[in-house]
C-alpha positions in Angstrom: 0.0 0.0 0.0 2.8 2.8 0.9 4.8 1.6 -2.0 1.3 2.6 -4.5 1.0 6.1 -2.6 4.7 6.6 -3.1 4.7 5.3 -6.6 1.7 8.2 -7.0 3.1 10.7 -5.3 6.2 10.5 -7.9 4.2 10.2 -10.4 2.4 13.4 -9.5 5.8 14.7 -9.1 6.8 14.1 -12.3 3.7 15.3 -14.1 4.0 18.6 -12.3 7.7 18.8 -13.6 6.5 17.3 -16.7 3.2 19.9 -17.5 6.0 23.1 -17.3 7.8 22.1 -20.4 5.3 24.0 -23.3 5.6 26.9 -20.6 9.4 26.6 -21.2 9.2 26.3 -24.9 6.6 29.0 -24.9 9.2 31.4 -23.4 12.2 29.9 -25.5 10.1 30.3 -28.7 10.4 34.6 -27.3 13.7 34.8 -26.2 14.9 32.8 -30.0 12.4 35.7 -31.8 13.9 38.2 -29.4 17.5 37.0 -30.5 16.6 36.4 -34.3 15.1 40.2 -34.4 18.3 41.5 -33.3 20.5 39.5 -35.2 18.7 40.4 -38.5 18.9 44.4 -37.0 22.7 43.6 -37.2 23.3 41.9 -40.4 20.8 44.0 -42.3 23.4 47.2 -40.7 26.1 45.3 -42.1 24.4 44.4 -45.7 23.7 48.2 -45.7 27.2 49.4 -44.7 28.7 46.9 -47.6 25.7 48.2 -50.5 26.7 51.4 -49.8 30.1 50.5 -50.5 28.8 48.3 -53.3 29.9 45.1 -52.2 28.1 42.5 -51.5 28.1 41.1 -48.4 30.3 38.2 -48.8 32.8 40.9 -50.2 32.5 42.5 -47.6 33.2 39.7 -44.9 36.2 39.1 -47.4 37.5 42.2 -47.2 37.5 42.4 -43.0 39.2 39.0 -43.3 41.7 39.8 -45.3 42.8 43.1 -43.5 46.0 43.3 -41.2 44.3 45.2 -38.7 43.4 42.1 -36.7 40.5 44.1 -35.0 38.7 44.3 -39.0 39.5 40.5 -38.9 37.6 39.9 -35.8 34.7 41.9 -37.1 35.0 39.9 -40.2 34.7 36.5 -38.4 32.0 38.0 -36.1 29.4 39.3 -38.6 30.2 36.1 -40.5 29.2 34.4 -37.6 26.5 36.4 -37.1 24.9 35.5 -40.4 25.4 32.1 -39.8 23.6 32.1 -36.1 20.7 33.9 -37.9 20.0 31.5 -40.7 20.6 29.0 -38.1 17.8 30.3 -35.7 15.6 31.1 -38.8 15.3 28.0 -39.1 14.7 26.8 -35.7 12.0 29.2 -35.2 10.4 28.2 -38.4 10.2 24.4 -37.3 8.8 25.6 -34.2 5.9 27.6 -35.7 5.2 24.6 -38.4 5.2 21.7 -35.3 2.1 20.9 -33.4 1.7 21.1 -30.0 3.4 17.8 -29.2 5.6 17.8 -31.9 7.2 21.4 -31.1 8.4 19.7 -27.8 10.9 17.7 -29.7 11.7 20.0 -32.0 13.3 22.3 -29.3 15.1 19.3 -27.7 16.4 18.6 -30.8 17.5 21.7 -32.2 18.0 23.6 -28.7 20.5 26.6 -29.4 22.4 27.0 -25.9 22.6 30.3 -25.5 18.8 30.6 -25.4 18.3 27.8 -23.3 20.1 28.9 -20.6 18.9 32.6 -20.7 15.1 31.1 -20.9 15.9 28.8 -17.6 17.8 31.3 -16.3 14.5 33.5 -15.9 12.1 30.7 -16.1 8.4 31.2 -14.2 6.6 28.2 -14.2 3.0 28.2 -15.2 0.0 26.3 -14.3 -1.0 24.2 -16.8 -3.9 24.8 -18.7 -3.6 23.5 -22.2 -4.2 20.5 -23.6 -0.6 20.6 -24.9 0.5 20.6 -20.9 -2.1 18.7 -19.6 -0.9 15.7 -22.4 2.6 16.2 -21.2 2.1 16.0 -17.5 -0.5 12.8 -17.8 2.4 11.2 -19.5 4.9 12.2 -17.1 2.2 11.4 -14.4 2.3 7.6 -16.1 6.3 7.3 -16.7 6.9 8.5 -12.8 4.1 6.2 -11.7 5.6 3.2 -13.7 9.4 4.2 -12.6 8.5 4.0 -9.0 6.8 0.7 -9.4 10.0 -0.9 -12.0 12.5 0.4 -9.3 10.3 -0.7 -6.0 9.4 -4.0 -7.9 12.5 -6.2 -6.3 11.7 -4.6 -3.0 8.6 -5.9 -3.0 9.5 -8.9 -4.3 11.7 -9.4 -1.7 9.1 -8.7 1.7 6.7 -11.4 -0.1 9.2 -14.1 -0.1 10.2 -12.8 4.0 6.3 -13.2 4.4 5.6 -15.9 3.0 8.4 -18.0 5.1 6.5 -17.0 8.1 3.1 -17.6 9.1 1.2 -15.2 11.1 -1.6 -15.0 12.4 -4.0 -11.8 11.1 -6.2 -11.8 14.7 -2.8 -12.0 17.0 -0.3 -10.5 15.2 2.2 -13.0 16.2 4.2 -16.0 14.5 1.9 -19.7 14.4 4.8 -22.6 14.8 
């Protein structure tokens, strides 16, 4: 009997754990379109800076690279980098918005960008679930807690039946029969 309370109680555990990841990925989906508006701001500066030069922007990016001034070679690598992270977290954000409910959970997992994900945990407020998205997610976390609990206590309680079963006792005196 304790070990089915227990087995619930961690199972409620892990639903209430469980039901706070779409409010996770709902503030990760900001902060990425936070960080993909001001990476765009930057490289459309930088696109402008090397039209009004007339280069094009791989020119451009050439032409830092190549300087000896290493500070125009840093800015070169940067912006370069920059371009990169933003097609990069395009991307990301546009297989968020194209997932489902459930299937936008895995896309973060799968294509988490780091620096976001620690930022979003970093100021992370947990929300009461209220969508179906996090009431799915916590029912299922609700089942794999329950069914952890019961896999992990299940040689435990194998073990005190085959102690009880060695002895008999009786149920009305509480004591051992010989």
């Amino acid at each position: 009997m304790l070990a089915r309370r227990l087995a619930l109680a961690i199972g409620l555990l892990f639903a209430l754990v469980g039901a706070q990841w779409p409010e996770f990925s709902q503030q990760y989906r900001q902060r990425l379109g936070g960080a993909l508006d001001e990476l765009t701001r930057v490289v459309a500066a930088f696109d402008d800076a090397a039209a009004s030069r007339d280069l094009t922007p791989d020119q451009a990016i050439a032409r830092l690279k190549d300087n000896p001034d290493p500070l125009a070679r840093e800015r070169g690598a940067d912006i370069e980098g920059d371009i990169a992270r933003q097609r990069r977290l395009q991307a990301d954000l546009a297989a968020l918005q194209n997932a489902g409910p459930l299937r936008r959970l895995a896309v973060i997992v799968g294509d988490l960008d780091p620096s976001i994900a620690s930022q979003t945990l970093r100021d992370f407020e947990p929300a009461f679930p209220v969508t179906s998205e996090a009431l799915t997610v916590g029912g299922l976390a609700l089942v794999f807690g329950w069914g952890a609990t019961h896999l992990v206590a299940w040689p435990i309680r194998r073990r005190a039946r085959r102690r009880g079963a060695g002895s008999k006792i009786d149920p009305r005196r509480g004591e051992d029969v010989a």
